[in-house]
N, C-alpha and C positions, 0 to 999 in steps of 0.2 A: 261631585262631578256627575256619574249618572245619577238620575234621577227617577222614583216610581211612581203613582200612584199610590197614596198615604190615606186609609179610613181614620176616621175619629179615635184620637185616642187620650191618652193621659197628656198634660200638656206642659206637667211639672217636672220633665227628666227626659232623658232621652241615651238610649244606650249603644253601647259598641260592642259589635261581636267581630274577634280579627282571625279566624284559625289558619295555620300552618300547616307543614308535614309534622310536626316536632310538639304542639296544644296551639290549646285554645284561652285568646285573652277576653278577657270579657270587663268590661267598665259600665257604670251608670253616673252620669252627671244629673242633680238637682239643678234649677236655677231658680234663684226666689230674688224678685227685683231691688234694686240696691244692695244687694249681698254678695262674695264672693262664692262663685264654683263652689256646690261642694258636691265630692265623691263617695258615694254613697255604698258605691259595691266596685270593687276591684281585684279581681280572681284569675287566677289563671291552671289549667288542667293540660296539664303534659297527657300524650299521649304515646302508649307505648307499640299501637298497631294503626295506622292512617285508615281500615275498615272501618272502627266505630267512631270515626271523628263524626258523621253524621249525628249519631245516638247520640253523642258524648255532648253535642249542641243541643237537642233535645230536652235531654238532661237539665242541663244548665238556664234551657227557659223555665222549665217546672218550677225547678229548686228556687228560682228570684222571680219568678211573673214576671218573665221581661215581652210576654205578650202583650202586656198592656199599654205598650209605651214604642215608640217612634224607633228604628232600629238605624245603626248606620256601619260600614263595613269598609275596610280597606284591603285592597287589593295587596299581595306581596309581593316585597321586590324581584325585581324579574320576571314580571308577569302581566308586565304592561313596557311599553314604549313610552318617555316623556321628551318630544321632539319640538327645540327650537324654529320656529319656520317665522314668515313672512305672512303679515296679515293681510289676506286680500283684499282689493276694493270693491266688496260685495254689500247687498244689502243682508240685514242682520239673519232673514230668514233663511240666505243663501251659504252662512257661514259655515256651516255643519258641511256640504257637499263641498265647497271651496277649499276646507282643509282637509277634507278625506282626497281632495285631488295631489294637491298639495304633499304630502304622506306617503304616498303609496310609493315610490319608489327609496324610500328613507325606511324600511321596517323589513324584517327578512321572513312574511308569509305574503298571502295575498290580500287586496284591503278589501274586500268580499267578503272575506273573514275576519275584519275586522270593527269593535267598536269604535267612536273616535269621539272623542269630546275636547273641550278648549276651555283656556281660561288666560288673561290680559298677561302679559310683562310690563311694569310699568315704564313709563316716558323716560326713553333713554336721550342723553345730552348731549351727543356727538352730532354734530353738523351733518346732515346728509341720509342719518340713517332712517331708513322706513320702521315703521311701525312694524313689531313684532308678537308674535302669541307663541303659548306652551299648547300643543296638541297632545292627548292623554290617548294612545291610541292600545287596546287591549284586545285577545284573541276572543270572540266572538262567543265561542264554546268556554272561553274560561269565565266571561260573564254568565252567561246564562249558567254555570253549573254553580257556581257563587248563590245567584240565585233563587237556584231551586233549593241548595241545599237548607239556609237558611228558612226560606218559607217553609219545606218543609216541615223542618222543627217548629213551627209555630212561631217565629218572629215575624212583624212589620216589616221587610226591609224598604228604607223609603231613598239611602244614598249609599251608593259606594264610591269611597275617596279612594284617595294615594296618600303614601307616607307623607310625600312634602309636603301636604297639606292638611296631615294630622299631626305634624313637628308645627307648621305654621301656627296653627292652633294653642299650642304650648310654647313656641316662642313668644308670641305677642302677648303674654301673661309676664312676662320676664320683663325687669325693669330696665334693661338695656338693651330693650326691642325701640325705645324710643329715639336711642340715635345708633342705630345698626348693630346684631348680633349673628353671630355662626354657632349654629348649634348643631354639632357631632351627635350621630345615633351608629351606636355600633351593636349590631347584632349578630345572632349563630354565626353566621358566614357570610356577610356583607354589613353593608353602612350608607348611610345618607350625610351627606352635609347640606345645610340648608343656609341662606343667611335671607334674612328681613329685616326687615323696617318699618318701625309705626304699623304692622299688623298686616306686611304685604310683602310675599313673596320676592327675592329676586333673583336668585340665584339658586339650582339644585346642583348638587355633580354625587352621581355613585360612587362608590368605593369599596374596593374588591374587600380590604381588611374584614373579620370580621372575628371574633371572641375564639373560635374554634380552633384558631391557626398559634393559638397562646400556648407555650407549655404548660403539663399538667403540675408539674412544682410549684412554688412560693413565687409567685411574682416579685420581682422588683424592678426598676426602673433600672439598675446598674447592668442588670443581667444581660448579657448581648443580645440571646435571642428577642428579647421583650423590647431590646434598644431598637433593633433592626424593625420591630413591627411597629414601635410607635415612630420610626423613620417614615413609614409608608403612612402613616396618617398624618404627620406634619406636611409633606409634599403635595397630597392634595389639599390638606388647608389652606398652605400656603398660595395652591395654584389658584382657589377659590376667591379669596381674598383679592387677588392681583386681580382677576378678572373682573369682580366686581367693583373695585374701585376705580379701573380703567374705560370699564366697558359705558358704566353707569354713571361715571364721573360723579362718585358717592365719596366722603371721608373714610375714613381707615373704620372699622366697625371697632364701636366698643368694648368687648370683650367675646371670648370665645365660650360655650358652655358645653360642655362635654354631658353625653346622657347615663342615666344611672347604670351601671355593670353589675352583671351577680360576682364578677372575681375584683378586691381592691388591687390596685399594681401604686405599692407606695412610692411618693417620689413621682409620680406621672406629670401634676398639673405643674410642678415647678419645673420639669423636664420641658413641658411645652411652652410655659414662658420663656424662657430663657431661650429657645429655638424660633418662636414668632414673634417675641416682642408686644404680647397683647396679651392683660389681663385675662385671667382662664381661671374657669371653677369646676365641678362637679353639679351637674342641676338635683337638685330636690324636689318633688313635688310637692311633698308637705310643704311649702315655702310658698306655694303659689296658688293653693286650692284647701279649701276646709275639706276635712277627711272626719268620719264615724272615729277613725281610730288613726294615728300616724304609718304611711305603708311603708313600707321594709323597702331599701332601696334594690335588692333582690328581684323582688315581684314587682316594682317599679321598672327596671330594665327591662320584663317578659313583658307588662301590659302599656308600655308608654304609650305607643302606636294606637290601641284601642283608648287611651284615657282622653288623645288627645283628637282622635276620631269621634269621642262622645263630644269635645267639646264644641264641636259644629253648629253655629247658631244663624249660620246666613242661610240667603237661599242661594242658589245659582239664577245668574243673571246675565244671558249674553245676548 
């Protein structure tokens, strides 16, 4: 999404650095042509004071020389706007001003204070309807300190994404990204649902759910409380699902893919079968990317966001 200024650098890999209130994930992707993805470095450092989260970035360049190599960052949920709007009839130069017009009264600061970037919704098939874009609108101050902090530490940063489009990135590796997928990301205390096609964006919606809101006991699927909380992520899948097959006059998406959890709740994927009626898995990363060593699906649910922020290979183009 944004974009920096990039010096020369390693041109074999490219890494993600994602920190939180709570660590820091950190991934490096290889690419070697004709070869799949592989994951070279995949870490993640809880932090037990948000003071040395700088340091603790620092740190983590030293320790992997991730100075040598192209850096890319995503922003955390809740700390950007991702607004639906109406694509103006500007010319392409003009588009950047034309959606910050557009915006400003759709975001609860002022757009003075705000960054604003865009990126296409694909051709939707309803009679009548206008051309539409995703506005990526983010608080000004929360870019620039992203920013600084990073450089700081001695990292390149050359992009900072958004989740949907570091999940985009790890959906289209999935073999039923080719005729429509929804892939659930559930984290600390929120969640994404995403759904694509063929490597393209169509759908995001938030979701309040998020791991923290689990009891501390034995998970099971039978448990009420645990039933009540995967009630509240069937509803919005469900709502996702309708909307995209409605709005975009798409088929029913092939399978649902749920993202790796540090706690199992057994009984879950047959639980949401049997409530959506669409094939549902558990995603694996090992399954879609060569790895040094197979990652824990543990550390898999803490780094997905950065693994799939590494795997960023276009440019931006509007």
């Amino acid at each position: 999404m944004f974009q920096f200024f990039q010096k020369t650098l390693r041109k074999d890999a490219q890494v993600a650095v994602c920190p939180d209130e709570h660590a820091i994930a950190v991934a490096r992707i290889r690419r070697v042509k004709d070869l799949p993805p592989l994951l070279d470095l995949c870490e993640t450092q809880e932090l037990e004071n948000l003071s040395v989260q700088g340091a603790e970035i620092a740190r983590l360049c030293r320790m992997h020389h991730l100075d040598q190599y192209s850096c890319v960052t995503s922003l955390e949920l809740g700390n950007y706007n991702l607004v639906l709007v109406e694509a103006p009839d500007v010319r392409p130069d003009e588009l950047r001003a034309a959606i910050r017009w557009k915006v400003k009264d759709l975001i609860d600061f002022h757009i003075d204070d705000a960054v604003v970037d865009v990126f296409e919704v694909p051709n939707q098939k309803t009679a009548g309807r206008n051309k539409m874009m995703y506005a990526v609108v983010a608080r000004t101050e929360t870019v620039k300190h992203r920013i600084n902090q990073l450089q700081r530490a001695g990292l390149n940063l050359n992009i900072i994404d958004i989740p949907e489009l570091a999940l985009r990135n790890v959906a289209a590796l999935l073999p039923e990204d080719v005729g429509g997928v929804a892939l659930v990301y559930i984290g600390d205390d929120s969640g994404l649902i995403t759904i694509t096609r063929q490597a393209t964006l169509y759908l995001s919606r938030h979701i309040d759910t998020g791991m923290n809101e689990l009891p501390l006991k034995d998970l099971r699927e039978s448990d009420s409380a645990v039933r009540r909380w995967l009630d509240s992520i069937v509803i919005e899948i469900q709502r996702s699902l309708d909307y995209y097959e409605s709005h975009f006059s798409q088929p029913q998406v092939s399978a649902i893919v749920i993202s790796p959890m540090p706690r199992e709740i057994p009984g879950m994927m047959e639980y949401l079968v049997g409530q959506l009626g669409v094939q549902t898995r558990m995603l694996d990363v090992n399954e879609l990317i060569d790895a040094k060593e197979p990652v824990p699906l543990e550390i898999q649910s803490r780094c997905l966001l950065a693994i799939g922020a590494a795997l960023r290979h276009e440019a931006m183009t509007l």
